[in-house]
N, C-alpha and C positions, 0 to 999 in steps of 0.2 A: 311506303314501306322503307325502315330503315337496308343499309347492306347487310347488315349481319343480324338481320332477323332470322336467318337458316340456321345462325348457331343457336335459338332459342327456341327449348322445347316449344312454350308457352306462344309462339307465335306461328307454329304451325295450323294448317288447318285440319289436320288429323290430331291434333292438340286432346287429349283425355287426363283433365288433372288427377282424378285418382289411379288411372291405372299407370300414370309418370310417378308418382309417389311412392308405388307398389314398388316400382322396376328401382327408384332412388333406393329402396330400405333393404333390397336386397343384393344391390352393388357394394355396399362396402362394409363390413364386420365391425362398425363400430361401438365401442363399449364405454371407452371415456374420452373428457375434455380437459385438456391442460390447460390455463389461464397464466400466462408469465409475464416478464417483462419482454420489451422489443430492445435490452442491451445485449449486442455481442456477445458481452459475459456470460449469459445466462442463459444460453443459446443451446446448452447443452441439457437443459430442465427434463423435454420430455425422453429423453434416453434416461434420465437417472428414476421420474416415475415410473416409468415401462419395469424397471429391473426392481425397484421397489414391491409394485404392486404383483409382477411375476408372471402374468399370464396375457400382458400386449403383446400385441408384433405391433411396431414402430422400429422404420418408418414405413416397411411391408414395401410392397413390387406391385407397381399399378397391371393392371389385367388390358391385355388388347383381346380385341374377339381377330376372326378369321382375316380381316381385311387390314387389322393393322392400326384397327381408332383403339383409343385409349377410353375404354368404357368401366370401369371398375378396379378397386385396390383392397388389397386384402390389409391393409391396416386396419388395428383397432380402436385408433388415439389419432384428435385430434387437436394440434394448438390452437388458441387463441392467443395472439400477442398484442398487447397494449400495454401504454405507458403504466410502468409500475406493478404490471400483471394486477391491476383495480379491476373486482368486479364489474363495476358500474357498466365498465367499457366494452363489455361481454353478454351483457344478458340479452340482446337480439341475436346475439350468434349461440346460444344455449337452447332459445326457442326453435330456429330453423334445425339446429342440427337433434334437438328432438324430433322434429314435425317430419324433417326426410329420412332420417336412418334410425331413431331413437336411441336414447340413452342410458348406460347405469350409472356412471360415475361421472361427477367434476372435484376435480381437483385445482385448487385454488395456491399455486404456490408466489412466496416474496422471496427476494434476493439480497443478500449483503450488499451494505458500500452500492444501493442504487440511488441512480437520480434523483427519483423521487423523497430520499428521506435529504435533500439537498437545501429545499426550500420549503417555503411554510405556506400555506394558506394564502395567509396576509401580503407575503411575498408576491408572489405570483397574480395576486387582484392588483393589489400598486402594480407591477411593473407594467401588467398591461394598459394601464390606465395611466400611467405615465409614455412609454416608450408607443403605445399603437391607441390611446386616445379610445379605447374601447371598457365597458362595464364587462366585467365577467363574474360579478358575484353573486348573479342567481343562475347563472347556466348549470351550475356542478355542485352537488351536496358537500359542503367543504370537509368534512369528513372523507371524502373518496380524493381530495382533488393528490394529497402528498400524502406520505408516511410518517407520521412523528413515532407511530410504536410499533415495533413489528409485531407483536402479539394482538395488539388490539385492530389493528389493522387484519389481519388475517381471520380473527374473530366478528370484525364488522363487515368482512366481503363474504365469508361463509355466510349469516345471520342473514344478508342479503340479499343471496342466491336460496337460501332456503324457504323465507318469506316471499319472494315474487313472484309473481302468476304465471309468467310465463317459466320456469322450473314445472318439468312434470314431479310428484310429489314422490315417486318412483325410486328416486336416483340418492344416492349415498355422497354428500359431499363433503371434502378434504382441508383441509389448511395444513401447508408446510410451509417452513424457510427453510433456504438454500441456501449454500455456502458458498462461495463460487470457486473458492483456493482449492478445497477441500475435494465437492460435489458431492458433501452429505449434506440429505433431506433430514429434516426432523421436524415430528409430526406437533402440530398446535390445535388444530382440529377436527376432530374422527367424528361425523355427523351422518351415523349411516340409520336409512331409513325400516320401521319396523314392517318385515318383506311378510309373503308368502311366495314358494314359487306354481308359478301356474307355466302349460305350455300354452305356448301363444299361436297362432294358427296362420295369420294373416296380419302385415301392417296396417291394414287399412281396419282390419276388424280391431282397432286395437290394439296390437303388435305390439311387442314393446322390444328394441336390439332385434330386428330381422327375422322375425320365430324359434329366436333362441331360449332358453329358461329365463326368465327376465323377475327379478325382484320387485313388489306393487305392492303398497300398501293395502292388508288386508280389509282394514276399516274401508278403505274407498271402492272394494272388488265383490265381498261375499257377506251377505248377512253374518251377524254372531255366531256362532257356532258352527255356521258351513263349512265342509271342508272341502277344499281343492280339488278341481277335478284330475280323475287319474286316469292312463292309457291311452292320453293321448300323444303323439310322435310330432314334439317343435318339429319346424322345417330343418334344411340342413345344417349341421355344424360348418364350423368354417375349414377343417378337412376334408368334410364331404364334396364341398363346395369348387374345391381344388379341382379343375379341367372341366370344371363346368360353364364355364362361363356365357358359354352361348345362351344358357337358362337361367342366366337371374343377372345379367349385363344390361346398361342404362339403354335403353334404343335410343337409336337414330331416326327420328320421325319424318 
């Protein structure tokens, strides 16, 4: 056994992956994913979509229970940061953060004057094949590796993240650029999905955002012409939520 197997659910012996899931989708009120770059400059991305979109709390106040552990955050947004804010670099972190808390939104945003739009494709395979003696021209769809267009680029990581299997088909995804002088977003992508709302009862049963109203493709939920069920009461909002936390906190196994 490793030392710091204690910190891992998953290697307890009281270990129950679904009801660890259950407890994960209900720790933290997430609603979207930001995709940025990892420059300083642009560090300021998810405070300017929060105010945009209107209704995040980013960066929210992590939750301790009675004793003092850090078990849950009432944020509703979280980043992803990788070079150039590229898709590509994001879509295992789009699947887990469906699979443990679920999601509605990704937002895909690019930045002015980044690195990325510095060097080319062609660049970047020379150098390392010159400078570290290494192939890199089949590891990265050269389309994701730099930015030559910002519009096309932000149209190719959206188109990307909509097509992938692992995206639940659920979620409404974004393309902006960012200004970095400025800190105005403007929008290149509005790729929101055609919803119904249903309540959702349980993560595991399907949940979609913790048992909140969650938007789901009607084609993929209710035959033609069904209509939505009604009377039933999502779990908590994320006000109700507030001083709760002993009830819907990550356990410590």
């Amino acid at each position: 056994m490793s030392k710091f197997d204690r910190y891992a659910f998953s290697a307890s012996p009281l270990f129950d992956e679904a009801k660890t899931r259950k407890a994960f989708s209900q720790a933290v009120p997430l609603k979207t994913l930001v995709i940025y770059c990892y420059d300083p400059r642009a560090a300021e991305i998810p405070q300017a979509v929060a105010r945009l979109l209107g209704d995040e709390v980013f960066p929210g106040q992590v939750v301790l229970d009675e004793s003092g552990n850090r078990v849950a955050s009432s944020t509703t947004m979280f980043p992803i940061i990788v070079a150039g804010g590229r898709a590509i670099d994001a879509m295992r972190s789009i699947t887990v953060a469906q699979h443990l808390f679920g999601i509605q939104n990704i937002v895909v945003v690019h930045h002015s004057y980044c690195g990325a739009t510095s060097f080319t494709a062609d660049g970047i395979i020379d150098a390392c094949k010159h400078e570290h003696h290494t192939d890199i021209s089949e590891l990265y769809e050269r389309g994701s590796i730099c930015i030559e267009d910002y519009e096309a680029s932000l149209k190719r990581d959206t188109a990307l993240i909509r097509s992938h299997a692992g995206t639940p088909k659920h979620v409404n995804v974004f393309g902006y650029f960012y200004n970095i002088d400025t800190g105005v977003l403007t929008e290149v992508v509005k790729d929101k999905a055609q919803t119904i709302l249903i309540a959702a009862a349980s993560h595991g049963g399907g949940a979609i955002n913790n048992g909140t109203y969650a938007s789901i493709p009607s084609q993929d939920v209710l035959p033609s012409g069904t209509q939505p069920p009604t009377g039933n009461r999502p779990c908590w909002s994320v006000n109700e939520k507030k001083g709760k936390a002993q009830s819907w906190a990550i356990p410590y196994l």
